[in-house]
N, C-alpha and C positions, 0 to 999 in steps of 0.2 A: 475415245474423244467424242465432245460432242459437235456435231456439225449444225448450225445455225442458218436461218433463212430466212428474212423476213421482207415480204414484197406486198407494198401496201402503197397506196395516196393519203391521202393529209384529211380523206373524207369522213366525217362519223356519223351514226354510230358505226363502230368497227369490231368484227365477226372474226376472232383467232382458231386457226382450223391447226392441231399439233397431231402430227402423227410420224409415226416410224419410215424411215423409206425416202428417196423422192418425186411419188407419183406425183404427178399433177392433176390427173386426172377429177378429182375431187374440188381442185381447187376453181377447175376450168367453169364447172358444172355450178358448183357455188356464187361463182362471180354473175352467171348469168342469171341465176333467180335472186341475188341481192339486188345484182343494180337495176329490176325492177319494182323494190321496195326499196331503193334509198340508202342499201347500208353495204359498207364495203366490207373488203375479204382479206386477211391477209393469211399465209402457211408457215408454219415454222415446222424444220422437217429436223428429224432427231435420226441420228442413226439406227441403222435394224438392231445393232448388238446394244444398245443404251441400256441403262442400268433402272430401277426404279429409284435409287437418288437423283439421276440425271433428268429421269421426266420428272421428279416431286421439283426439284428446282425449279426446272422451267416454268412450271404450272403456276409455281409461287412469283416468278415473275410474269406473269401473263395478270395472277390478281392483282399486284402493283402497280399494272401500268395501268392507268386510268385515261387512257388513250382505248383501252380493248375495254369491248362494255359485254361481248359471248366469248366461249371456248367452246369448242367443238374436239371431242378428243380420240380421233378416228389411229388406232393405237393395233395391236394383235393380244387377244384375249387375257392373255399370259398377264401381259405389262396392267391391267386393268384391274390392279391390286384394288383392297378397300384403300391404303394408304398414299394410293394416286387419288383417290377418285375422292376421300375427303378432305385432300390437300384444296382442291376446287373450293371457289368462292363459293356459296349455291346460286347466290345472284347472277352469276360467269355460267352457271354449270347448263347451257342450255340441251344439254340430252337429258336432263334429269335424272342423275346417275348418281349422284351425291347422294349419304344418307337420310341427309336433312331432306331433302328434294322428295325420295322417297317416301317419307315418313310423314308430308305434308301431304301427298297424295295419298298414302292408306288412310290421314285422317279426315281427308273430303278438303281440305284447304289448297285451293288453286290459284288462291289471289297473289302470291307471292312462287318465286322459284319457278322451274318447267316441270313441265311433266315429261317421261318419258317418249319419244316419238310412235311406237307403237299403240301406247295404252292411250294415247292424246287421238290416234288415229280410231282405236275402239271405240271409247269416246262418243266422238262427230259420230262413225256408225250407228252406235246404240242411240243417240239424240234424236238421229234421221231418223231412224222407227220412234219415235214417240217414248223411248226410255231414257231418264232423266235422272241422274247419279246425284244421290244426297249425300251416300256414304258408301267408299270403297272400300270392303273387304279384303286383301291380302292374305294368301295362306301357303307357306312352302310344301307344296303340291312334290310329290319324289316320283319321278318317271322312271318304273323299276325295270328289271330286265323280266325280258319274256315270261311270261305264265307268272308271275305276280301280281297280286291285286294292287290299286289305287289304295291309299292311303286317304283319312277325313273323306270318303264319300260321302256322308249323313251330310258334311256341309254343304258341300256342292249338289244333293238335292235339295235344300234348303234356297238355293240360287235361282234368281229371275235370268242371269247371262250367267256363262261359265268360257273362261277362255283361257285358251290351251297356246301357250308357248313352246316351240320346242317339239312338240308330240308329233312329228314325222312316223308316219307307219304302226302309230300305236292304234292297238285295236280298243277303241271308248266304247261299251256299251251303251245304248239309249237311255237304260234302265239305271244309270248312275244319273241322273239328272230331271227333274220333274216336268212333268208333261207342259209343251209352252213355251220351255225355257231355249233361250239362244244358246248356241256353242259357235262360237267364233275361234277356226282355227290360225295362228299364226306364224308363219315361219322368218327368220330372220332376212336368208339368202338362199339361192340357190347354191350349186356347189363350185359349178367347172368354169374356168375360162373366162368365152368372152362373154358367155350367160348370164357370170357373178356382176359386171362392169353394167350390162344393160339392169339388171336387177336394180343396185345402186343410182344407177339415172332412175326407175323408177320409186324409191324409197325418195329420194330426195324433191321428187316431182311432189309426190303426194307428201310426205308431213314434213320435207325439209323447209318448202316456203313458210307456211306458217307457224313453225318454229325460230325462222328467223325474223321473220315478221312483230311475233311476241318480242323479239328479243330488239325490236328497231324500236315497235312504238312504245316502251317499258321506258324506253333510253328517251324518247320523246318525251315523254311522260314526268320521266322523273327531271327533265332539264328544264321544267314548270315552275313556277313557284309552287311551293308547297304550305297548303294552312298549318299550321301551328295544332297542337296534339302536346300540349304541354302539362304534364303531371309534375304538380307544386308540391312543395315536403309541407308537411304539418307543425307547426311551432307552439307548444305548450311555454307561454312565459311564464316564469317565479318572477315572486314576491321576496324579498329583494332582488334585484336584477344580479345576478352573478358577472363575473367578470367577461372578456370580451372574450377569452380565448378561454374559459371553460364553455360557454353559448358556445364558440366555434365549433370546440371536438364535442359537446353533446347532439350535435347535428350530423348526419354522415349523408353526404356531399353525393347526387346521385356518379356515377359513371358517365365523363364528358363525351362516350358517341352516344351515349340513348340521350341526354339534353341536349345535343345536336341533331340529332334524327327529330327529335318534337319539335325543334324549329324551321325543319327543312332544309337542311345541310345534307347532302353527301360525303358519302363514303370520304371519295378523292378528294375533298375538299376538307376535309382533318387532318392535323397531324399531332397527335398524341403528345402531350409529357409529360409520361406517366398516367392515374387514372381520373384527376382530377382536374385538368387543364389543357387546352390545345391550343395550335398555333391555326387560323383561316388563312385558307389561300385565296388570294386577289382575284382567282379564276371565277369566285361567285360575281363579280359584279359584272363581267361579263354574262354569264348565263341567266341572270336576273335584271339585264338592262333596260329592257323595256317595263318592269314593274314598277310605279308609280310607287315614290317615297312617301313612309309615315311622317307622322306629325315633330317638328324637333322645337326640345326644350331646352332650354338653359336654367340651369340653377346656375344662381350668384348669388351674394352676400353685402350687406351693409359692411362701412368699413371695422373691419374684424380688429379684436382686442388678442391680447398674445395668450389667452384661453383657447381659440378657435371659436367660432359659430356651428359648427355640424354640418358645413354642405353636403360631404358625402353620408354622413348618413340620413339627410333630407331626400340625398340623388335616390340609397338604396332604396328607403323606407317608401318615397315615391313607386319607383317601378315596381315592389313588393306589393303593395295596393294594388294599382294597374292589372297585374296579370296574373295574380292570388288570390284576390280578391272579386275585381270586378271583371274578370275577365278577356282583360283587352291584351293586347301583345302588347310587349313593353320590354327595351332593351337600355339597360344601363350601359355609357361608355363612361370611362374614369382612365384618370392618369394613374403610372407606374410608383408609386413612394420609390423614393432614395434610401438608400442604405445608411446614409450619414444622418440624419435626424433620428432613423430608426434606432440607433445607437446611442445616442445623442439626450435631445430633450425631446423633441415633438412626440416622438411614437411613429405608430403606424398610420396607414392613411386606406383602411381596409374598412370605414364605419365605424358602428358599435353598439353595445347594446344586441337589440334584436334586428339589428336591421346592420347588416354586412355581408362580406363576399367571405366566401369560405373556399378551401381551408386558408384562416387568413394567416398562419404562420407563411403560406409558399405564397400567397400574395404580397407580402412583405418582407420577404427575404429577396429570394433569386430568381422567380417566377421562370422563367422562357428564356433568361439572360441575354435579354436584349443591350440594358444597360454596360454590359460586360461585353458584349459587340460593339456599342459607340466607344467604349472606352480604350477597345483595342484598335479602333478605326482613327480615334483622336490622336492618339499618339503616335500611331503611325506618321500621321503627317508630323508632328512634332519632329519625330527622329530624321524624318526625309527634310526636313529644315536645315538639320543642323547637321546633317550628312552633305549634304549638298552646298551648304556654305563652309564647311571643312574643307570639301576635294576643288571647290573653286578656288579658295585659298590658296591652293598648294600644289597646283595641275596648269599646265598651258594648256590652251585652245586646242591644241592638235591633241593632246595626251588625255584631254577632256572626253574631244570625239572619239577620238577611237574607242575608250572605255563605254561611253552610251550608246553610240551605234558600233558593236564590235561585228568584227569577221568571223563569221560560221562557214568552216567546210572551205573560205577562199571569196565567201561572198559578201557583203557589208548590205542589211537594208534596216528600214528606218521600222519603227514599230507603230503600230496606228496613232496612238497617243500622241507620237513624235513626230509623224504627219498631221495632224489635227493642231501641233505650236508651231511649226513651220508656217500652218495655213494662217493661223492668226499674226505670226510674223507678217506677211507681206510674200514670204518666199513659194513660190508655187513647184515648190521640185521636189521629187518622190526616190532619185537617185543619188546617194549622199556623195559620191565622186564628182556629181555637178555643182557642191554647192563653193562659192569660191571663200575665199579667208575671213569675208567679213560676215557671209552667212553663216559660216562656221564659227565665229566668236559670239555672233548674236544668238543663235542659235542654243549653244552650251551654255552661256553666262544671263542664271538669274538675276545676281548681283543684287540681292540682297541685303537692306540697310541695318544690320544688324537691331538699331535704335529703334527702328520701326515698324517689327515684327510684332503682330497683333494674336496670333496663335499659340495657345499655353498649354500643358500636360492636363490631364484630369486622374481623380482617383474618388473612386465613391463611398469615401469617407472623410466626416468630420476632423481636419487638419490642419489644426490654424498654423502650423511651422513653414508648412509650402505654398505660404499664400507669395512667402519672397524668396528666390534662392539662387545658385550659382552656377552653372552647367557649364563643362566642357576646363574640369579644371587639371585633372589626370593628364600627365606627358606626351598622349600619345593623340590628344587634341591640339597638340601643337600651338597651343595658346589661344586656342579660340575659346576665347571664355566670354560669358554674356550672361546676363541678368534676366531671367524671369520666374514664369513662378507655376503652381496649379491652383486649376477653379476644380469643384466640384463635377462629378461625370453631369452629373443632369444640365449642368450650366453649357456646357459645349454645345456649337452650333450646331452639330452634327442629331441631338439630339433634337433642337426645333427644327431642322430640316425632316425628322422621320414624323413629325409632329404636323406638316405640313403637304408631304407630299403624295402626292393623287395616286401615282401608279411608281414600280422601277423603275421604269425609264422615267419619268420626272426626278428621282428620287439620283438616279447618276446624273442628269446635267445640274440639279442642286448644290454638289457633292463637288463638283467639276467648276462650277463656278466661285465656292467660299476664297474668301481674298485671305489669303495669310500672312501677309507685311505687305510692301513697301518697295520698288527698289530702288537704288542711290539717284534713280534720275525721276524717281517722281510715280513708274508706273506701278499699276496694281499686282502684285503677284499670287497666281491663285495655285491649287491642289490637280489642276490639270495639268498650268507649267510644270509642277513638281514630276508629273508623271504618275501621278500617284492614286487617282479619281476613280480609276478600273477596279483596282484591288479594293477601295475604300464598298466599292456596291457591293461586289465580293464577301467581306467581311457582315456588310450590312442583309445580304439577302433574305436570312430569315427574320431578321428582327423588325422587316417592314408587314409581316402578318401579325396580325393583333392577337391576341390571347383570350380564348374564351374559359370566363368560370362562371358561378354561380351567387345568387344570394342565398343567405339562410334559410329561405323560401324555394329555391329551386327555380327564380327568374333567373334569364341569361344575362350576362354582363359582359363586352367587351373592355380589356385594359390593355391600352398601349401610350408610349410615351408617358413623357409626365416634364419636359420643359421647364425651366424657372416659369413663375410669371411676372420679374422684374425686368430682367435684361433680356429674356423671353415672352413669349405671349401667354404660357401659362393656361394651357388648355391642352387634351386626350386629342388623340388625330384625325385627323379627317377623312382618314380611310376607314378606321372602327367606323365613325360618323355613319359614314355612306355604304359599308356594308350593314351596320341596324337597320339601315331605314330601307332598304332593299328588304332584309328580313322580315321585317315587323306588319309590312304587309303596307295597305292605305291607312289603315284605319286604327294601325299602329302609333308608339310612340317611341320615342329614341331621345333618351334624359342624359345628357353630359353636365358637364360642372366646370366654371370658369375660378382657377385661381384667386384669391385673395379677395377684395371689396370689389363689387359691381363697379367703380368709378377706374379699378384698373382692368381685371380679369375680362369681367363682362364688355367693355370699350375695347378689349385687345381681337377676342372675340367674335365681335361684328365686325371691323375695322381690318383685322388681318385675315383671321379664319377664314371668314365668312367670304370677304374679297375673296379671298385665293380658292376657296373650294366649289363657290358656286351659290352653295346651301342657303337657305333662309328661315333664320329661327320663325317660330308660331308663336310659345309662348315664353314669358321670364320667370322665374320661380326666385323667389329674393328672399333669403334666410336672413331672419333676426334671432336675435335672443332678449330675453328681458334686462339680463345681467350687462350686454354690451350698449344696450338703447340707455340703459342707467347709466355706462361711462360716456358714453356722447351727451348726456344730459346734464354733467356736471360731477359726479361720482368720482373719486379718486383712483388712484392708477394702480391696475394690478401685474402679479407678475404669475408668471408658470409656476403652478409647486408651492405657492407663498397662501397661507391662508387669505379666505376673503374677507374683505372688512365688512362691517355689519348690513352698510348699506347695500348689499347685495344677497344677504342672507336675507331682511327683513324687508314687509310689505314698505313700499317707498314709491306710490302715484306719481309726484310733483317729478322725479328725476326720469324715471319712464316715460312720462308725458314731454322731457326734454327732449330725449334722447328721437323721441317720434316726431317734433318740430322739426328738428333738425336734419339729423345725418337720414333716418329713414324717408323721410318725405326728398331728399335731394336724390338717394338712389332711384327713388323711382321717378321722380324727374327726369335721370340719366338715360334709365329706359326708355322712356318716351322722345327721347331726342333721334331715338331710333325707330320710333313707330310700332315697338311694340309691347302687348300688355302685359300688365303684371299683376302674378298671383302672390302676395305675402307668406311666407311660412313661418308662421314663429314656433321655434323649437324648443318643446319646454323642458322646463326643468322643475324638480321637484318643492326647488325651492321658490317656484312661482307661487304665487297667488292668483286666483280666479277672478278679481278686479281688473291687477293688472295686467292680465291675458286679454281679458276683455276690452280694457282701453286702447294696449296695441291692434287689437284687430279696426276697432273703431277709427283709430287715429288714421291707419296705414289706408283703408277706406276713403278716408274725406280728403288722404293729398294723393288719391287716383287710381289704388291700387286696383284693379278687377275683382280681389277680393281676398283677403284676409283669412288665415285657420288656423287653430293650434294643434300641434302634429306631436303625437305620442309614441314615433317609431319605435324610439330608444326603448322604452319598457314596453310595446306590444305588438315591435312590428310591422308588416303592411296594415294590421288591421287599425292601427294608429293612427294611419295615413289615408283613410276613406275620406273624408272631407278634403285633402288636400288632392288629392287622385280627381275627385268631382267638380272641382275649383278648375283643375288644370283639362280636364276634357273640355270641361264649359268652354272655357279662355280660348284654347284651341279652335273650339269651332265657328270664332270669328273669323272676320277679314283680318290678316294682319299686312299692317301697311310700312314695311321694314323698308327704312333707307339711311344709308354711310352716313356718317357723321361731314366727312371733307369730300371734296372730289380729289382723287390721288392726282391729277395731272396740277393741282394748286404749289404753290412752293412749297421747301421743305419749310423757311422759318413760319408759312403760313400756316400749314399742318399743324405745328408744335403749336404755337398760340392758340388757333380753334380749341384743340386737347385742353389746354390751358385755363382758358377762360368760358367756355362751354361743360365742361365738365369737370374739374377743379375747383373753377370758383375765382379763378386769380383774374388779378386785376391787368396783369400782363405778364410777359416773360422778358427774360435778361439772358444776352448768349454773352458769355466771357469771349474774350478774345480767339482762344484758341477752336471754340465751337463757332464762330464764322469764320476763320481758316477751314475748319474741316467741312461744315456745309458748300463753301465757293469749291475745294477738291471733288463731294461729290457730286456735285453739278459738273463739273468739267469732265470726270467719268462716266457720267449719264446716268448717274443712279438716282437722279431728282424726283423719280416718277413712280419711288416706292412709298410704301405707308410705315407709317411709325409707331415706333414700340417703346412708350416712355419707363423708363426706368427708374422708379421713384421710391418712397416707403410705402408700406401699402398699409402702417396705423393712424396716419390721417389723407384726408383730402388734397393739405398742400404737403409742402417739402417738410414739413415741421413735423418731427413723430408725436408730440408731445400735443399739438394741436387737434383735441378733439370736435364733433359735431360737425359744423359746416364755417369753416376757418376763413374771414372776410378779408380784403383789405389788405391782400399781399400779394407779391409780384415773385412770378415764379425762373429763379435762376439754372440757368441751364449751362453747367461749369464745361461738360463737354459732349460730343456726339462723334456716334461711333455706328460702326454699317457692317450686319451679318448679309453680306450678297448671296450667299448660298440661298438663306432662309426667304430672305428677300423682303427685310425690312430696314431703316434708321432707327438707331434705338440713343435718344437724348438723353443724358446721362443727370440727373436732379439728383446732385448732393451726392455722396460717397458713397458707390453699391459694394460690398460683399458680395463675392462670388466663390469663397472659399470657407464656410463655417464654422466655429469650432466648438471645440467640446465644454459643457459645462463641468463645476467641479464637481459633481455627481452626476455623471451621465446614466442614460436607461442600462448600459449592461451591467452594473452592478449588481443586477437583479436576473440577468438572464442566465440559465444554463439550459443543460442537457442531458434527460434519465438515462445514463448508458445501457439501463434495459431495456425501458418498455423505448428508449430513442424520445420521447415526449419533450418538448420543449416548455421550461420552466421559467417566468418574468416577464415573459414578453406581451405586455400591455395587459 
């Protein structure tokens, strides 16, 4: 068996001392030269008879724990296999006993790993005489028996020092070593008793300190920021651009701990999946708190045609530049693609071209299965709905309670959860035999308006059949049958709450507060009443660390979340956010991407993100295109998949020139309502002309942009993107004078109107009947004092999808309003949203499959 012991304080860095036995003796001796460098001690003592499975275990636990930053592996010779010793981390291995440790000391490299105590101790000796080690020699020297000669004598006259381990009573000639030369004899230990214990207090006097010392300020050292050390891949474009996902796999992706080492990541701060992708633990922004945040961008978009504009491969092609290029740190964040358009029409949302995150098959499939966390976190509360309005149904009060607070063993107590709705009852009693009849009916009964339950299933696929359906119709629901339906996983609150929240613990009282109906008397019913809030973080734990990959270039990219940005805000999280810009350095940049047109994405953006995270963008980066500036100019309507009409194939100034009057010049108007500047990116296409490139930059110019570029990502890359990378350093290193659009403590119908007519255009707003009933509710629940999340089309300006450019002379109707509390926004409901998808009659996987050799994925964009 193995016997375990571990006695430690909470202090770091921390010094793991594993050896056979349980003397303390080492351990006493240890504590008192750490804690005068700072670094504490802990023993873990194995038994004498242990196996070498039983110490490789441990050992492998001791490099796990990222709590122990030394190992010290004070053991009986025997146990001191190579198979123990290169179990050891080398960075752990502070005896220098490890091969690797060794092998960096035979080849003179001391900068990394320990050196052994003895030869670290020769060393300092040899220094202090004025000998100065460039390169160490190593030779398995054989200490023969009596009357045998030494072995490579010739080398060891060839020797300035010559040191003898081990050699007790051996007779060394003079004459084996050249005249001058040092011979340092060293012996391990004495032999006997209590001679061997003082021995060890003095081994540990002399090179235990600064062994541990190495091993305190290394751990100082590396809880620094660290510069950036980033080796970019090389990108040869063809002529014609090959498809997205041939570019993909003709790239191979470095290994995500060496692009996390070049950006100053640790170890313990990865976590692997698989070789191409990791999850970051939130632990950096703690150890990087005092580093001064880089520069943060916003790319957005004119309002976008059902082609797309290319934000995200503006976002990659940007950062590719940035830190490929010109050398700067530069972190891409981007939201998560759905699986449902992925199959669907849209595609993927991984770039394209020469400018993308790789490999972008697992960036568009199931990446880190975050998605597949909310979707199991979603539904959870769904089933605890309809669980709980079943057993109310069909349960008294008393048969209620005993089932939620049951008797264990004879004892009956409440569970924290069930103290924490107590508390918000009114009831302040922690002993359920105290509470009387009526605490006990209020208590157990959500009561639940069945009509008024705002909480619906998700599934992250294109489904238009479950946008309405029937639940609870099987016999043994006892007729509790009700009507609703499912949205899409990314539509769930659950997903703008990961989209929003700062730390865990924000991320569980977010979680604890979503309102999930109604009950019959009016009050909010939330996911903490249900009991259900604890398991929901649970579920959510990993999917709150962001996923690092790559671009095609070898820049770093964070992707988390990915939110609607209709009934959501429609932006990557604010935690990738704020771990880039911790990363990136001062002098760094950190490029996210706002959903849909600057008039939604980018307002959602400032207005909610930006509230809630703190942050404040520097610069805007506003994607056009020539083809969409021509359908805001007058150009007729296109579709996904439908040939272009000509007027979009062929040189056409006069509609281009529209297209720039109008919707472009308003977006950047929008930014400016925010104070801050903008850089134009028009993203070309082949079937541009060199006119009209040039008029857009002109145009975008004289209604304010900072400045105007044409960006060639798609066919060449970051190198594409050098004038727009030089545009956006410029912009940057002005003043920027970022302020909210409203003041949140203003009204709600005030909010929506501002939204309205400050950045839509409308001439005013119209609440139907039922969205001033539900604004006076949420005023009466005190939710008056969040910011809003309009929920509109996002192919034009106003409510009208058909209304291109900048649509005058309408009042904008708002049929109803609806309140994610979790996430912590109103979201005003303009015209009839979709939150459920569905499939075209030729969706994308008619083209996808699977080589069941080579495993290669065939169709997919």
């Amino acid at each position: 068996m193995l016997a375990l012991q571990r006695r430690h304080s909470t202090v770091k860095p921390l010094l793991a001392i594993l050896q056979a036995g349980e003397d303390d003796s080492l351990l006493e001796i240890s504590k008192k030269i750490a804690g005068r460098i700072g670094l504490n001690v802990t023993q873990i003592c194995l038994t004498k008879e242990c196996t070498e499975d039983e110490i490789v275990e441990e050992v492998l636990k001791l490099n796990d724990d990222p709590r122990v930053h030394g190992v010290h592996l004070r053991l009986p010779p025997a146990s001191l296999t190579s198979r123990v010793l290169n179990a050891l981390k080398p960075e752990k291995d502070v005896d220098g006993i490890s091969d690797l440790n060794m092998g960096r000391l035979v080849r003179g490299d001391l900068s990394k790993g320990f050196v052994p105590p003895r030869a670290s101790a020769v060393m300092d000796l040899l220094e202090k005489h004025g000998i100065h080690l460039i390169y160490v020699a190593v030779m398995a020297l054989t200490f023969p028996s009596e009357g045998t000669p030494f072995k490579r004598r010739q080398s060891m006259q060839n020797a300035d020092a010559v040191v003898l381990l081990g050699a007790k009573n051996m007779d060394f000639p003079h004459t084996w070593v050249r005249p001058g030369a040092a011979v340092i004899c060293c012996e391990p230990t004495l032999e006997t008793g209590s001679v061997e214990y003082i021995v060890i207090v003095i081994k540990i006097t002399l090179y235990g300190a600064p062994r541990y010392l190495i091993c305190c300020s290394r751990w100082l050292q590396a809880q620094q920021y660290q510069p950036w050390h980033l080796q970019c891949l090389k990108l040869q474009p063809l002529t014609p651009v090959p498809s997205d996902i041939e570019i993909s796999r003709a790239q191979t992706p470095k290994p995500v701990d060496q692009l996390a080492e070049e950006i100053g990541l640790l170890p313990e701060e990865l976590e692997a999946y698989g070789r191409s992708k990791a999850k970051v633990r939130l632990s950096l922004l703690d150890r990087l708190h005092k580093q001064p945040d880089g520069k943060y961008v916003l790319v957005a978009g004119i309002t976008p045609t059902p082609l797309g504009e290319g934000k995200s491969t503006v976002t990659i092609g940007l950062v590719q530049a940035l830190s490929a290029h010109l050398k700067l740190n530069s972190f891409a964040c981007l939201r998560q693609p759905s699986q449902g358009p992925t199959f669907g029409v849209k595609g993927g949302a991984a770039g394209g071209g020469y400018a993308q995150v790789i490999p972008m098959e697992e960036f568009n499939l199931h990446l880190t299965g975050d998605i597949h966390a909310i979707t199991a976190a979603n539904n959870l509360v769904a089933a605890a709905i309809d669980a709980r309005m079943l057993h109310e149904a069909t349960q008294s009060d008393k048969a209620l309670f005993n089932r939620l607070v049951p008797s264990v063993n004879g004892v009956r107590r409440f569970s924290p959860i069930q103290i924490s709705r107590l508390h918000r009852l009114g009831i302040n009693k922690i002993d359920p035999a105290s509470l009387t009849p009526q605490d006990v009916s209020t208590f157990v009964r959500l009561d639940l308006d069945p009509s008024k339950i705002t909480w619906q299933r998700v599934v992250d696929t294109n489904d238009r059949f479950l946008r309405k359906i029937t639940v609870g119709q099987a016999s043994t629901e006892k007729g509790q049958m009700r009507e609703t339906g499912f949205d899409i996983a990314v539509a769930s609150e659950i997903m703008a709450i990961l989209a929003l929240a700062d730390s865990l613990e924000d991320m569980r009282t977010r979680l604890a507060r979503m309102v999930v109906g109604t009950s019959r008397s009016g009050q909010p019913v939330t996911a903490e009443d249900l009991g259900v809030s604890g398991a929901l973080v649970v579920l959510m734990k990993d999917a709150i660390k962001p996923t690092l990959m790559q671009t095609l270039e070898g820049t770093p990219v964070f992707v988390h979340a990915g939110p609607f940005a209709n009934i959501a805000h429609g932006n990557s999280s604010v935690l990738a956010d704020k771990l880039a810009l911790k990363l990136v350095g001062r002098d760094g940049f950190v490029v996210t991407e706002a959903g849909f047109g600057a008039d939604i994405g980018m307002e959602k953006f400032f207005n909610i993100k930006c509230r809630t995270s703190g942050l404040r963008p520097d610069v805007v980066v506003l994607v056009a295109t020539v083809r969409a500036l021509k359908m805001h100019g007058g150009g007729s309507n296109v579709s996904a998949g439908a040939p272009l009409p000509r007027e979009y194939i062929d040189e056409n100034l006069s509609l281009v020139a529209g297209g720039c009057q109008s919707n472009l010049r308003k977006q950047i108007q929008i930014a400016h309502l925010f104070g801050v500047p903008v850089v134009v990116a028009l993203n070309v296409f082949k079937t541009d002309t060199q006119a009209e490139i040039e008029l857009v930059c002109q145009m975008a110019k004289e209604s304010g942009a900072s400045d105007a570029v044409p960006c060639h990502h798609w066919a060449q890359g970051g190198r594409g993107s050098l004038d727009l990378a030089r545009a956006v350093n410029e912009a940057a290193s002005r003043p920027s004078n970022f302020q909210f659009l409203y003041n949140i403590e203003m009204p709600i119908v005030e909010k929506i109107r501002t939204i309205a007519t400050k950045v839509y255009g409308a001439d005013d707003i119209e609440l139907s009947p039922e969205a001033v009933a539900k604004i006076d509710y949420y005023n009466q629940q005190g939710y008056g004092s969040l910011p809003i999340c309009m929920a509109k089309t996002h192919l034009s300006l106003s409510h009208m999808p058909d209304k291109k450019g900048v649509p005058t002379g309408f009042v904008l109707p708002i049929r109803d309003v609806r309140a994610s509390i979790g996430a912590g926004f109103i979201y005003p409901l303009v015209g009839t949203m979709s939150t459920m998808p569905g499939l075209p009659t030729r969706p994308c996987f008619y083209d996808i499959d699977l080589d069941p050799v080579t495993e290669e994925i065939t169709g997919l964009f």
